[in-house]
Steps between C-alpha positions, in 0.01 A plus 500: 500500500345190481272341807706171531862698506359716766380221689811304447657821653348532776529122602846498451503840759299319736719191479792721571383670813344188645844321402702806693308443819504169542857515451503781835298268682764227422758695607319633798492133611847462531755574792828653498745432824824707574778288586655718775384776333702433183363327245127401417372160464169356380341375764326157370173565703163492324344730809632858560365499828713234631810694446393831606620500878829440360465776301391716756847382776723518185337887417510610889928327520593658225331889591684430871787399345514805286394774727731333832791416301683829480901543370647832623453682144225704477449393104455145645282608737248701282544220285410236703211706596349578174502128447374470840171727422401384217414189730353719768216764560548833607559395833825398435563825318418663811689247729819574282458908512395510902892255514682732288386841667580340856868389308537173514591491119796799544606281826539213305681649207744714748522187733597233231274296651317250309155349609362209327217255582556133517203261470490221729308204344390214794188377538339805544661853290620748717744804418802659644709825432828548589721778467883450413704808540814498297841719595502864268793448247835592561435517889732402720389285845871561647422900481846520344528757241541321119 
């Protein structure tokens, strides 16, 4: 093989890997911003750092909204709390098992009690849980028989 093909080979490597990280710093540079946790958005924001306390309250709402928002099913509660982890460390993991062996989980599944957590946005964030309990089906509040 000739010297000038080989060179010519080897620039056009080089040009290729310094082409493919410039292009992941470039994309490195840019922001994406959940909407209310539903869509993404490119941020237009030529510092990452600016945006990253957003980030951060948008990463720690959604994990609490997750792991505190729980229907009585027990498939949308181990859903919502695989989701949940994969925001987390293990302390959450740990939080969730030291719940479920006191019961809460079974109490809210046998209760038909739904807990969810409701944001409060004012000047300053603060949360709140609250717990709605919901009649079982087909009871009766008369204590006739149906």
């Amino acid at each position: 093989m000739p010297l000038c093909l080989r060179f010519s080979a080897l620039a056009c490597v080089g040009y290729a890997v310094w082409r493919s990280y410039r292009f992941a710093e470039e994309q490195r540079q840019k922001i994406y911003v959940l909407d209310n946790g539903k869509s993404l958005m490119l941020a237009l924001s030529q510092d990452a750092s600016i945006n990253r306390p957003v980030e951060a309250r948008e990463h720690v709402r959604r994990f609490h909204e997750l792991f505190f928002t729980l229907a009585p099913d027990k498939n949308a509660i181990e859903s919502n709390m695989s989701r949940a982890f994969n925001l987390a460390d293990k302390s959450a993991f740990d939080y969730y098992k030291d719940l479920s062996e006191k019961g809460y989980y079974s109490r809210i599944i046998s209760g038909t009690c739904s807990n969810a957590l409701r944001w409060i946005v004012s000047c300053a964030t603060s949360t709140t849980t609250r717990m709605q309990c919901a009649p079982m089906p087909n009871s009766s509040s008369s204590g006739q028989a149906t």
